[in-house]
LUMVEX-35469 format. One record per residue (C-alpha): x, y, z; residue in three letters. Coordinates in steps of 0.05 Angstrom, whole numbers, padded with zeros to 5 digits, always signed. Example, Ala and Ser with C-alpha at 12.3 -4.5 7.8 and 13.67 -1.06 7.14 Angstrom:
BEGIN
+00246-00090+00156ala
+00273-00021+00143ser
% end
This chain:
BEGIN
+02732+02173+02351unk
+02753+02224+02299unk
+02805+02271+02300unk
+02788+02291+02232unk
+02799+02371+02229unk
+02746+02387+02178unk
+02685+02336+02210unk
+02708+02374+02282unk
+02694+02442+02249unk
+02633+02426+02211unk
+02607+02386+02271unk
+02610+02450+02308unk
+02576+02495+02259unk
+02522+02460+02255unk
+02503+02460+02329unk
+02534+02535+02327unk
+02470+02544+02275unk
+02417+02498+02312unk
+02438+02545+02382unk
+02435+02613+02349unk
+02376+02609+02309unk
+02338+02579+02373unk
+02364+02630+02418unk
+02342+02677+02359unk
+02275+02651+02361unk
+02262+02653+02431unk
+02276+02730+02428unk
+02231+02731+02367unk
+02169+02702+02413unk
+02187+02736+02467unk
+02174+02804+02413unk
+02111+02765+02389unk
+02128+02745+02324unk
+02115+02672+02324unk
+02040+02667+02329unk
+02042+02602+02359unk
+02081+02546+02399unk
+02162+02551+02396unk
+02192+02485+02423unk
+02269+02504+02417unk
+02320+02450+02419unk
+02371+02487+02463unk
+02418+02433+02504unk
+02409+02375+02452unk
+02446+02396+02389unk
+02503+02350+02387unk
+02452+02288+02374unk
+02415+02317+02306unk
+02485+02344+02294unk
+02524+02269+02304unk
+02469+02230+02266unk
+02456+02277+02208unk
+02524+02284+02188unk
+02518+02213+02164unk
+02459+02234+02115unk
+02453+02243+02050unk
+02392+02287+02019unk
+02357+02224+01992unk
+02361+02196+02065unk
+02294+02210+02094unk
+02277+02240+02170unk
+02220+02235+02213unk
+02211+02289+02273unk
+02170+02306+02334unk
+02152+02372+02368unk
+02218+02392+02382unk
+02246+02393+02313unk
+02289+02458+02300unk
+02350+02417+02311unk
+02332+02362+02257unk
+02312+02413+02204unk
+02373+02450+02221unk
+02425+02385+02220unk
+02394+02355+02149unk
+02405+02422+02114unk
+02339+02459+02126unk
+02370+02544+02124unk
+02358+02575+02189unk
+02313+02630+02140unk
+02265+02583+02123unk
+02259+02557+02198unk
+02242+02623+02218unk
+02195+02645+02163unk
+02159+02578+02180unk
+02154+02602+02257unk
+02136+02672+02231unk
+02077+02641+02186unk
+02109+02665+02127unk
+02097+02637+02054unk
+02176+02628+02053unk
+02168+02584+02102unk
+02194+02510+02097unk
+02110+02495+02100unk
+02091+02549+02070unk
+02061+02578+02137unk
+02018+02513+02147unk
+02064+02480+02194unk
+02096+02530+02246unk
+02153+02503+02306unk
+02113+02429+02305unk
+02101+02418+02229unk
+02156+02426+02187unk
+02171+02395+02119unk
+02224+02396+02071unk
+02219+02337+02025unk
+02279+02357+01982unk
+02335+02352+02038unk
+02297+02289+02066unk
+02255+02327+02125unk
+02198+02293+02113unk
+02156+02334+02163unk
+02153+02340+02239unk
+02096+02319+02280unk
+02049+02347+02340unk
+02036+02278+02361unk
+02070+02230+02396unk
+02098+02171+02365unk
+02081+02176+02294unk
+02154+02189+02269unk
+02173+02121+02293unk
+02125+02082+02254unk
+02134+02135+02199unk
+02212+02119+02194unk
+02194+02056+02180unk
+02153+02066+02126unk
+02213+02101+02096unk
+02253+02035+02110unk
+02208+01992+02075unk
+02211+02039+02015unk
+02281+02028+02010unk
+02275+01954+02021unk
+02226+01953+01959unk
+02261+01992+01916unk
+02332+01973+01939unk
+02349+02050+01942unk
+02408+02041+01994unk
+02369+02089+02027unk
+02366+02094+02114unk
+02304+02121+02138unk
+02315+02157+02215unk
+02264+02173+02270unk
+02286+02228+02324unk
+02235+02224+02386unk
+02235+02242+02468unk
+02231+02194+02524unk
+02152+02206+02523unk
+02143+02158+02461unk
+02175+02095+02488unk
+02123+02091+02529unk
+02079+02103+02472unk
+02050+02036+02438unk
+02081+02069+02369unk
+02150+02050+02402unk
+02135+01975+02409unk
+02101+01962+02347unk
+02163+02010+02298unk
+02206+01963+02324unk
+02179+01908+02327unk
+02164+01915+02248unk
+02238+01934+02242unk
+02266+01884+02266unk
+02217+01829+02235unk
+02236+01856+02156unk
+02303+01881+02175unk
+02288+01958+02156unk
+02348+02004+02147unk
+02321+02051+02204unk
+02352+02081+02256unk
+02311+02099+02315unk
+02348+02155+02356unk
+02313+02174+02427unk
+02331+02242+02443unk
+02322+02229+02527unk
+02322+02298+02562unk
+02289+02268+02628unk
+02220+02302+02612unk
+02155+02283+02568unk
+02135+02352+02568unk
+02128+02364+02650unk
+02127+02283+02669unk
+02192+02262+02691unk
+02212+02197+02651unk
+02240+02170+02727unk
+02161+02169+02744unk
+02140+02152+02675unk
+02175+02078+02650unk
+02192+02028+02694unk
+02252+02018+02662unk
+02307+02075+02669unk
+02348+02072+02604unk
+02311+02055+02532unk
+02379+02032+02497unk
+02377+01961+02531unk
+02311+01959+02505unk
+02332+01938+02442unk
+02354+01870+02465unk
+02271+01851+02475unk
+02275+01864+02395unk
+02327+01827+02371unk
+02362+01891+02353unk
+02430+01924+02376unk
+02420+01978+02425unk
+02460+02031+02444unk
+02462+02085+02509unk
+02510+02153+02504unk
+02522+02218+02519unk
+02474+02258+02483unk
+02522+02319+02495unk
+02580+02283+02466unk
+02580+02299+02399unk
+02634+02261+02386unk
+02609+02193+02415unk
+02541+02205+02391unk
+02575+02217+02309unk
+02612+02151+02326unk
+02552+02106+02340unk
+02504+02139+02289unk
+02568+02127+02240unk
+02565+02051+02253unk
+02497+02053+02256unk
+02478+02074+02183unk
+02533+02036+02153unk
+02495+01973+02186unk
+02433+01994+02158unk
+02463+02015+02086unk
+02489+01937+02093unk
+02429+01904+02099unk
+02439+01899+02171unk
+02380+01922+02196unk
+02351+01987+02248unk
+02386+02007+02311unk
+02367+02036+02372unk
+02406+02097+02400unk
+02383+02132+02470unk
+02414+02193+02475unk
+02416+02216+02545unk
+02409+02295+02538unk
+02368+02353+02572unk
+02332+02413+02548unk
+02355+02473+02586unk
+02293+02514+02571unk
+02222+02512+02577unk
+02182+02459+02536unk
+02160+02511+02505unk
+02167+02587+02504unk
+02134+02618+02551unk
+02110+02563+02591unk
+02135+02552+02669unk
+02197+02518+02677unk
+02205+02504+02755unk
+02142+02474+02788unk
+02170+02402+02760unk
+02245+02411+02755unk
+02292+02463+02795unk
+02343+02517+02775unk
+02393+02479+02806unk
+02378+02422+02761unk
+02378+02463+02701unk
+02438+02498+02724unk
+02476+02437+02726unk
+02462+02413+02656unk
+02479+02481+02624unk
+02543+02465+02649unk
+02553+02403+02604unk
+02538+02451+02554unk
+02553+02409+02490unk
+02578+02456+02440unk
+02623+02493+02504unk
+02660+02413+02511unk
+02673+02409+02431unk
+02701+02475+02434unk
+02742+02465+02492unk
+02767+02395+02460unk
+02783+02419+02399unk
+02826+02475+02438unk
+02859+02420+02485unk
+02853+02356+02443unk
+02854+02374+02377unk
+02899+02441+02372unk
+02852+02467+02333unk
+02866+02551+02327unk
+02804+02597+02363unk
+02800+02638+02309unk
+02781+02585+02263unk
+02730+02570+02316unk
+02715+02641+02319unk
+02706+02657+02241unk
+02655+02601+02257unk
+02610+02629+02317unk
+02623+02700+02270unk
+02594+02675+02209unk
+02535+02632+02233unk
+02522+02697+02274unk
+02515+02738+02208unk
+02467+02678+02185unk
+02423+02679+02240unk
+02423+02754+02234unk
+02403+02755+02160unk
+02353+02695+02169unk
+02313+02739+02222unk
+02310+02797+02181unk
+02280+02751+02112unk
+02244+02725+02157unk
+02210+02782+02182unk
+02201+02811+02115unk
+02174+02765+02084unk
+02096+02764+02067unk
+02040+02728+02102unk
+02008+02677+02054unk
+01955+02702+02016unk
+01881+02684+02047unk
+01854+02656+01988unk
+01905+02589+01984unk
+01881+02568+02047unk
+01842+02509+02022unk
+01898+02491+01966unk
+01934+02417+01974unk
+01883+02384+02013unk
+01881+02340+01955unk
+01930+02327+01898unk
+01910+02352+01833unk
+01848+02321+01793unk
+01879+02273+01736unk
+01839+02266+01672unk
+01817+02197+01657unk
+01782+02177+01591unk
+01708+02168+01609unk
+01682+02092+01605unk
+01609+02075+01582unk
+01565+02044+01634unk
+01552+01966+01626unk
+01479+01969+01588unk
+01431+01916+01605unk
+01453+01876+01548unk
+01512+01871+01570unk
+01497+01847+01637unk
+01470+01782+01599unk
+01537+01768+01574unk
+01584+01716+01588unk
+01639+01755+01622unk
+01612+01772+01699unk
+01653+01773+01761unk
+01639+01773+01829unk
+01649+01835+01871unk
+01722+01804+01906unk
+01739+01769+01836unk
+01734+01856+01803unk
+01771+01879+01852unk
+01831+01824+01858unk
+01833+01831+01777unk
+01846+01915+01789unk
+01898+01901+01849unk
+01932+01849+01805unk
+01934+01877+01734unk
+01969+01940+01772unk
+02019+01909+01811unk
+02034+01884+01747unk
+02056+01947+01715unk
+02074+01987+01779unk
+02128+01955+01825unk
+02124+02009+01882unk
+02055+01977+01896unk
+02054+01932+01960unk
+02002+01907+02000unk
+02011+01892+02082unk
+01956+01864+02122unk
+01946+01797+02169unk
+01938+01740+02122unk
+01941+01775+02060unk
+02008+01729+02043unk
+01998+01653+02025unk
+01933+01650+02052unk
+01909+01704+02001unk
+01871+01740+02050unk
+01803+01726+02097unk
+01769+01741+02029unk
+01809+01725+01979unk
+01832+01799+01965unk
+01898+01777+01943unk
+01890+01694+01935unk
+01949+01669+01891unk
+01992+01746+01886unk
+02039+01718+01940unk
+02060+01663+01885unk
+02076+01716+01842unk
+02107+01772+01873unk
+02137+01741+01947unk
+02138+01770+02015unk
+02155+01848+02011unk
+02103+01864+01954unk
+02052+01814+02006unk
+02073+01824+02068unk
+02034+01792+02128unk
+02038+01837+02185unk
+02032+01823+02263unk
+01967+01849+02291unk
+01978+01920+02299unk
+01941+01964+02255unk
+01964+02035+02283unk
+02033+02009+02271unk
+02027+01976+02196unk
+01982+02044+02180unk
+02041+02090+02199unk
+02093+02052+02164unk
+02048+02059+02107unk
+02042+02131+02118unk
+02117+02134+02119unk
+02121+02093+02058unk
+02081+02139+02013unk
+02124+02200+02040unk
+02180+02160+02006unk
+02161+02143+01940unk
+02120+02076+01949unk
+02051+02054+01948unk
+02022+02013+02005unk
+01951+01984+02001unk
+01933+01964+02076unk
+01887+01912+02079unk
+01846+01915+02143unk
+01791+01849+02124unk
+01740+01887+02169unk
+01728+01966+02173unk
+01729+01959+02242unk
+01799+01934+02260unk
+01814+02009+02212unk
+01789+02046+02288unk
+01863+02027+02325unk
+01898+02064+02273unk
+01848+02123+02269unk
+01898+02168+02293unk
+01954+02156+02236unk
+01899+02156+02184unk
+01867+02228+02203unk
+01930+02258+02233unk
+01980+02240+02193unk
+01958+02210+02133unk
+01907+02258+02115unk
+01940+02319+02129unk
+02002+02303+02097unk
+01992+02337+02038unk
+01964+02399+02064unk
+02031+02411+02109unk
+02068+02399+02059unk
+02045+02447+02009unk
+02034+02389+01963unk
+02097+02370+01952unk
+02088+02310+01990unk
+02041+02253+01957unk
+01992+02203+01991unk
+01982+02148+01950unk
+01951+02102+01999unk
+01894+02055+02000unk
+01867+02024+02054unk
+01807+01968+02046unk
+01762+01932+02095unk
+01696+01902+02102unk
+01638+01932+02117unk
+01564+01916+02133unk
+01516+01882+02173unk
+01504+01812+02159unk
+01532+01737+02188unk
+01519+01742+02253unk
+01584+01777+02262unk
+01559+01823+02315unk
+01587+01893+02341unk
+01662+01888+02318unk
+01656+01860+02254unk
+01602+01896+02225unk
+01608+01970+02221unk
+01614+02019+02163unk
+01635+02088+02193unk
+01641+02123+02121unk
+01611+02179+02141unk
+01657+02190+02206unk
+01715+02182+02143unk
+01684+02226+02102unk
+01691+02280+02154unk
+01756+02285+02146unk
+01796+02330+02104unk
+01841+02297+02051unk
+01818+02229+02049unk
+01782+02199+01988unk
+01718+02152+02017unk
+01687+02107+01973unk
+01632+02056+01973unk
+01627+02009+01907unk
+01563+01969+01911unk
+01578+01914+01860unk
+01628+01891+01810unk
+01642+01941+01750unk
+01642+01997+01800unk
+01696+01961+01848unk
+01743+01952+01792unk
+01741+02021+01764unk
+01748+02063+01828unk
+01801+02011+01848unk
+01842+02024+01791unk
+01828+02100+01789unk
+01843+02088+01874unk
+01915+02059+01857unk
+01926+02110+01804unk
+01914+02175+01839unk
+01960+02214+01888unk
+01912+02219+01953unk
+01897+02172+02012unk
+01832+02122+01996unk
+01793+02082+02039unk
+01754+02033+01998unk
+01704+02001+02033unk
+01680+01942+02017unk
+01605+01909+02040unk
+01617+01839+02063unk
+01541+01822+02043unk
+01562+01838+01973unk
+01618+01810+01951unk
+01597+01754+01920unk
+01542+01788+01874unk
+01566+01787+01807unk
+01566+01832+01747unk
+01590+01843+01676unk
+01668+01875+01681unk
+01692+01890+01612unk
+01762+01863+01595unk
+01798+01935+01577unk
+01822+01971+01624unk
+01782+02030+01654unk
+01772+02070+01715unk
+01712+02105+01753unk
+01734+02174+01777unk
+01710+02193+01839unk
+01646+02236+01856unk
+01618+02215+01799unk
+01547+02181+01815unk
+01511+02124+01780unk
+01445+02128+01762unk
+01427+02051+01779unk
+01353+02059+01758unk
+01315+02104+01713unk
+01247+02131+01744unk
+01199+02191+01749unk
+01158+02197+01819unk
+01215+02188+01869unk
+01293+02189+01874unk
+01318+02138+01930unk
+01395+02147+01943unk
+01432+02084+01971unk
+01503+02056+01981unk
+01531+01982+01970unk
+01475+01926+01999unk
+01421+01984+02004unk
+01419+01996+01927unk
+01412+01923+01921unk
+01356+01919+01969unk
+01323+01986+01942unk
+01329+01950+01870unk
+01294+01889+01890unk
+01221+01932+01909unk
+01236+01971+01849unk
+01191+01927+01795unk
+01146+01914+01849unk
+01129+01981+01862unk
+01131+01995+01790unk
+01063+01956+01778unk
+01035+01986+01831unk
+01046+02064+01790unk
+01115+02086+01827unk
+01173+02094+01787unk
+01224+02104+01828unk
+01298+02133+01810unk
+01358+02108+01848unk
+01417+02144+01859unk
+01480+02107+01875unk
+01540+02159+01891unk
+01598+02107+01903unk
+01634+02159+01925unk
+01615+02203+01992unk
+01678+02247+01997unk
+01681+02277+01942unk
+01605+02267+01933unk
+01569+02271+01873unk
+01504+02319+01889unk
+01488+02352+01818unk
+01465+02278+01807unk
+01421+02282+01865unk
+01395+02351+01857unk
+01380+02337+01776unk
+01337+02269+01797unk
+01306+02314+01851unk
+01294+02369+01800unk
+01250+02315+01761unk
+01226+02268+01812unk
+01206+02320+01872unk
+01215+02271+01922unk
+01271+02246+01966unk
+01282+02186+01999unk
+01355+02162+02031unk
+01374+02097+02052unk
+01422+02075+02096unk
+01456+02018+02142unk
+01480+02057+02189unk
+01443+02105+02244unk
+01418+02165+02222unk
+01460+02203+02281unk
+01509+02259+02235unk
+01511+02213+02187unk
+01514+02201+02108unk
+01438+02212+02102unk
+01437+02269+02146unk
+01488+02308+02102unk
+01443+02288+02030unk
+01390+02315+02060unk
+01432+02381+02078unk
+01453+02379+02009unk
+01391+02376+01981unk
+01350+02421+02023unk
+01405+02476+02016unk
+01411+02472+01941unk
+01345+02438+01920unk
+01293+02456+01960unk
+01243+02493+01907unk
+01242+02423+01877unk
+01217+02385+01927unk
+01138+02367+01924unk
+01146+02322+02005unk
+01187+02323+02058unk
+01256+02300+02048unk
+01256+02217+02082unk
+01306+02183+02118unk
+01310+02100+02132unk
+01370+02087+02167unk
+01393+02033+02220unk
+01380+02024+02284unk
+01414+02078+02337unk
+01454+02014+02372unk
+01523+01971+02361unk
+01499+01910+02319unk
+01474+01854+02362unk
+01496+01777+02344unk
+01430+01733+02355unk
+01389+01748+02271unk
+01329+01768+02296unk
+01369+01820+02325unk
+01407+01840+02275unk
+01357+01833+02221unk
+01315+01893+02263unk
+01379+01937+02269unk
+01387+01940+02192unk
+01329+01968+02137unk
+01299+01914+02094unk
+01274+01909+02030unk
+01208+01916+02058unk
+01229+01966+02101unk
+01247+02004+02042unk
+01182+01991+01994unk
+01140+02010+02052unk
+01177+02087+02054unk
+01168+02090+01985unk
+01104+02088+01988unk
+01093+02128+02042unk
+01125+02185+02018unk
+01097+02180+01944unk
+01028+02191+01978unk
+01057+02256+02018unk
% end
C-alpha cells in the first residue's frame, strides 16, 4: 500500500473533483438546467479514482450510465462534464450525449453507454486493438452489478481470457441494478470469484478504499501491460443517492441503509488517514477541497454560459465524410466474353485479400473463418498467410464478437465480422444499431467506424426459416449504417474495397444463391462508391428495380419479353442506404412505368420505400400504377415446393411485366 505523499494528495483531488462537480450537478437539476437524466456517482469515487490513476491518455475506457466519475478520473475537466449535462456545444459530446453518453476520445473516454453491458464487450475490442498492433496499450470496462447478469458479461470474458486481452474489467457493485437488489438478482453473492470459471485472476475489495482499490488496479495493469492477460475487480461500493435525480430513493432501500454507507464515506477515510497515518498537514488537504471548490465553481458558470448548439448541425456525423474515389468504367459486354471472370465469393476474397495486404489494422473474426477458410470460402487460404489474430475463429456468440468489434474500431483497428448467414447478424442487433451505428454521431465525429460485417442472404437450399433471411431493409432503417446488396461479381469487389476503405459501419450482404455466378473483374484496382446504381439493362417501356438473385431472375425474361415488344429497363441500386433514386426517377422519367422486385415481403420493406420515392418525387412521370412483386408474408418454409411459392420467379416476374405494360 502506498505511503507515497504526492499519489495520497492527488488520489484525493480527484475524488474531491468527481464529489463536487456531482453535488454541483445535482443542484443544477434540481434548478432545471440539465434537460435530461443526471446519474451522479456520489459514494463510489475512490474506484474510478484507484484504477485511473494507472492510465495513461492512450489507454482507452469504456463506461455505463453512471459515468461522471470515469470522465472525471481519466482527465475529462469538470467544465466540459457540465456543459455536456447542460446540452451545450462545449460539451465533451457536443450536446449529443448528456449524463449517459459521454465521449472524449483524446484522454481515452471512449464514450459512455445507456445500455447495459456494451462496455464490457467494447473494452475488449480495445484489447484486441492493442494485441494487433502491439500498442502496450490496456483497454478498461467500468460497469454495476446489473451487467453480470447480463449475457455481455459472460461472453467479454470469455473472449478475454481465450486471446489473453490486456483488459481490465472493474465492477463497480453498489448493491442495486437501478431499484433490483443484486441479493435478489444473481445467485451468486460476490462477482470477483467469478473469475475463476474464466481462467482469469479475480479479485473482491473495498470499493471505498481507495487505497486497496489503487493497489489491485496497480497490479492489475502491469499484468495486462505484460502480456498477462484481463482481470476481474468487484468493487463492493454504494451509491448514496438516487439512481437518478429526482427519482424515489426509499420504496427499495431505507434511510437507515443509506445512512450507514454515508458513513464509510470514502474520501472522509482518506482524509482522516492521511491525518492519522500519513501526517499529512490539513491545510495541504484544505488548499485541496479550496481549489477544486473554485473549479467546480468556474465549471458551472462556463457551463451555463455557454451556447446551445446551433439547430441546423443536428444531422452532422451520422456518417463520416464522403471520400472521392476515381470513377471506374462499367465491364461492357465485350468484356464479359473475356477470359478473366470470377465467381461472386472468388471477387470478393480477391478485395478482402489484396487489402489485408496493404492495411495491417484489418482483421477478420467469425466461426470458421480460420483454417477452415470459412462456410464459403470467404477467407480460404488467408489463415496461411496472416495467423490467428488477423483470422480469428470466434466461439459462437455474435453479440459478443460484434461488440468487441465495435470496441476495436473505437481504437484504431478494423474488424470485418463474418456472420456466414444474415441471420445469425439478429443476436447482436443490439451492438450493431446501438452502439455501432451511433457511434459517430455521439461522438461528434471524432470517433470512426470502420466496420464491416458480411453474411449470407437469400432464399434457396432448402435451408428453411433461420438460414435464409435478408432483412436489408430492417438495416437500412437505421441511421449510420452503410447497407449494401452486390448482385454479382464486379459489383462485390468494388463496394468491398470501397467498404474496407471508408470510415462508417457496412453490412455487406451477400445472396447465397449467387455466389457462384461469375463475371468479368478487371485486374486494377477499383472501387464502387456507394448509392451509386447500375443500370443492368437498357430499355424503353418499363423500369423493373431488383437486388442480388432478383436482377438475375428479372434478366432472364428480359429477351423473352423483348420479342414479344417490351423493352424493359432494370435498375440495380446495390446500395439501399444510401440509395441511389435519381437513377430510378431518370428510367421512370423515360420508361413511365414501375415495377419492383423483391425476395422479401412487401411488409415496410425495400419496395415499399421505392415506391415512396418514386411517387413523391416522380409521380407526373408515371403512365400505370407503380407494381410491387415481393415474397411471401411468412418465415421461409424447408420442404421446395414450399419454398419455391414463398419467393418470386422468373415467371413470376415476366407475368407482372406484362401486366403492367398493358395498364
Amino acid at each position: 500500500m502506498t505511503n507515497d505523499e504526492g499519489l495520497l494528495l492527488q488520489l484525493y483531488r480527484t475524488m474531491q473533483i468527481i464529489r463536487q462537480t456531482e453535488e454541483e450537478l445535482a443542484r443544477c437539476h434540481q434548478r432545471g438546467l440539465i434537460f435530461g437524466a443526471c446519474h451522479t456517482y456520489v459514494g463510489q469515487e475512490a474506484i474510478s479514482t484507484g484504477v485511473c490513476v494507472h492510465l495513461t491518455n492512450d489507454d482507452p475506457i469504456f463506461s455505463t450510465h453512471r459515468g461522471h466519475g470515469h470522465a472525471l478520473a481519466k482527465g475529462m475537466p469538470p467544465r466540459e462534464l457540465m456543459a455536456e449535462l447542460f446540452g451545450r456545444e462545449t460539451g465533451c459530446s457536443r450536446g449529443r450525449g448528456g449524463s449517459m453518453h459521454l465521449f472524449s476520445p483524446e484522454i481515452g473516454m471512449m464514450g459512455t453507454s445507456g445500455i447495459v453491458g456494451p462496455c464490457i464487450l467494447q473494452a475488449c475490442g480495445g484489447g484486441y486493438s492493442s494485441k494487433l498492433m502491439k500498442s502496450g496499450c490496456v483497454a478498461v470496462a467500468f460497469f454495476g452489478d446489473g451487467a453480470v447478469n447480463n449475457g455481455a458479461f459472460h461472453e467479454g470474458l470469455n473472449m478475454a481470457a481465450i486471446w489473453k486481452l490486456p483488459v481490465l474489467f472493474v465492477c463497480e457493485n453498489n448493491q442495486f441494478a437501478t431499484e433490483v437488489p443484486f441479493a435478489y438478482s444473481s445467485g451468486i453473492p460476490d462477482v470477483g470469484r467469478r473469475a475463476a470459471n474464466y481462467g482469469l485472476p479475480g479479485f473482491e475489495v473495498d470499493g471505498n478504499d481507495v487505497l486497496a482499490v489503487t493497489e489491485v488496479a496497480r497490479e492489475a495493469v502491469a499484468r495486462a501491460r505484460s502480456g498477462g492477460g484481463a482481470t476481474l475487480i468487484e468493487c463492493k461500493t454504494y451509491r448514496t443517492r438516487a439512481h437518478a435525480e429526482g427519482m424515489g430513493d426509499f420504496t427499495y432501500r431505507t434511510r437507515e441503509q443509506v445512512d450507514q454507507w454515508k458513513q464509510r464515506c470514502p474520501m472522509a477515510s482518506l482524509r482522516h488517514r492521511m491525518l492519522t497515518n500519513f501526517a499529512i498537514a490539513e491545510t495541504q488537504i484544505e488548499a485541496i477541497e479550496t481549489e477544486v471548490a473554485t473549479l467546480v465553481a468556474e465549471a458551472r458558470q462556463f457551463a451555463e454560459s455557454s451556447p446551445l448548439p446551433d439547430a441546423s448541425t443536428a444531422a452532422e456525423h451520422v456518417y463520416s465524410p464522403v471520400r472521392a474515389i476515381v470513377p471506374h468504367a462499367e465491364p461492357s459486354p465485350d468484356q464479359e466474353s473475356g477470359a478473366r471472370k470470377l465467381s461472386f465469393t472468388q471477387a470478393t476474397h480477391e478485395a478482402l485479400a489484396e487489402e489485408m495486404a496493404i492495411n495491417p489494422r484489418i482483421f477478420v473474426m467469425g466461426e470458421g473463418i480460420g483454417v477452415r477458410g470459412g462456410n464459403f470460402k470467404t477467407t480460404a487460404g488467408l489463415y496461411e498467410i496472416y495467423g490467428p489474430d488477423r483470422l480469428c475463429d470466434t466461439p459462437i456468440s455474435e453479440r459478443g464478437f460484434v461488440g468487441l468489434a465495435c470496441g476495436a474500431a473505437m481504437t484504431g483497428t478494423r474488424p470485418v465480422v463474418d456472420f456466414m448467414f444474415a441471420d445469425f447478424i439478429l443476436d447482436s442487433f443490439g451492438e450493431i444499431v446501438n452502439q455501432i451505428a451511433k457511434m459517430q454521431y455521439m461522438s461528434s465525429g471524432r470517433l470512426k467506424m470502420p466496420v464491416l460485417l458480411r453474411g449470407c442472404i437469400g432464399i434457396g437450399h432448402s435451408a428453411a426459416t433461420h438460414h435464409s433471411g435478408s432483412y436489408y431493409a430492417m438495416y437500412a432503417q437505421v441511421p449510420g449504417l452503410r447497407v449494401v446488396v452486390p448482385s454479382n461479381a464486379y459489383d462485390a469487389k468494388g463496394l468491398m474495397k470501397h467498404a474496407l476503405r471508408c470510415d462508417d459501419p457496412v453490412m455487406f450482404l451477400e445472396h447465397r444463391e449467387i455466389l457462384t455466378m461469375k463475371r468479368h473483374v478487371p485486374t486494377e484496382d477499383y472501387e464502387i462508391e456507394f448509392g451509386r446504381a447500375a443500370i443492368a439493362r437498357v430499355g424503353r417501356n418499363v423500369t423493373v428495380v431488383a437486388l442480388a438473385r432478383m436482377v438475375h431472375l428479372t434478366l432472364s425474361v428480359c429477351e423473352e419479353l423483348e420479342r414479344e415488344g417490351i423493352s424493359v429497363e432494370v435498375i440495380d441500386p446495390r446500395t439501399i442506404s444510401p440509395l441511389d433514386t435519381d437513377t430510378i426517377l431518370q428510367s421512370v422519367a423515360k420508361t413511365g412505368r414501375l415495377l419492383i422486385v423483391d425476395e422479401p415481403p412487401a411488409s415496410c420493406g425495400f419496395a415499399a420505400e421505392i415506391a415512396t420515392q418514386v411517387m413523391d418525387a416522380g409521380f407526373n412521370d408515371l403512365d400505370a400504377p407503380i407494381r410491387r412483386l415481393t415474397g411471401v408474408f411468412t418465415p421461409t418454409p424447408y420442404s421446395p415446393p414450399l419454398e419455391a411459392a414463398v419467393v418470386p420467379s422468373a415467371a413470376d416476374i415476366a407475368a407482372a411485366i406484362r401486366l403492367l405494360v398493358k395498364e
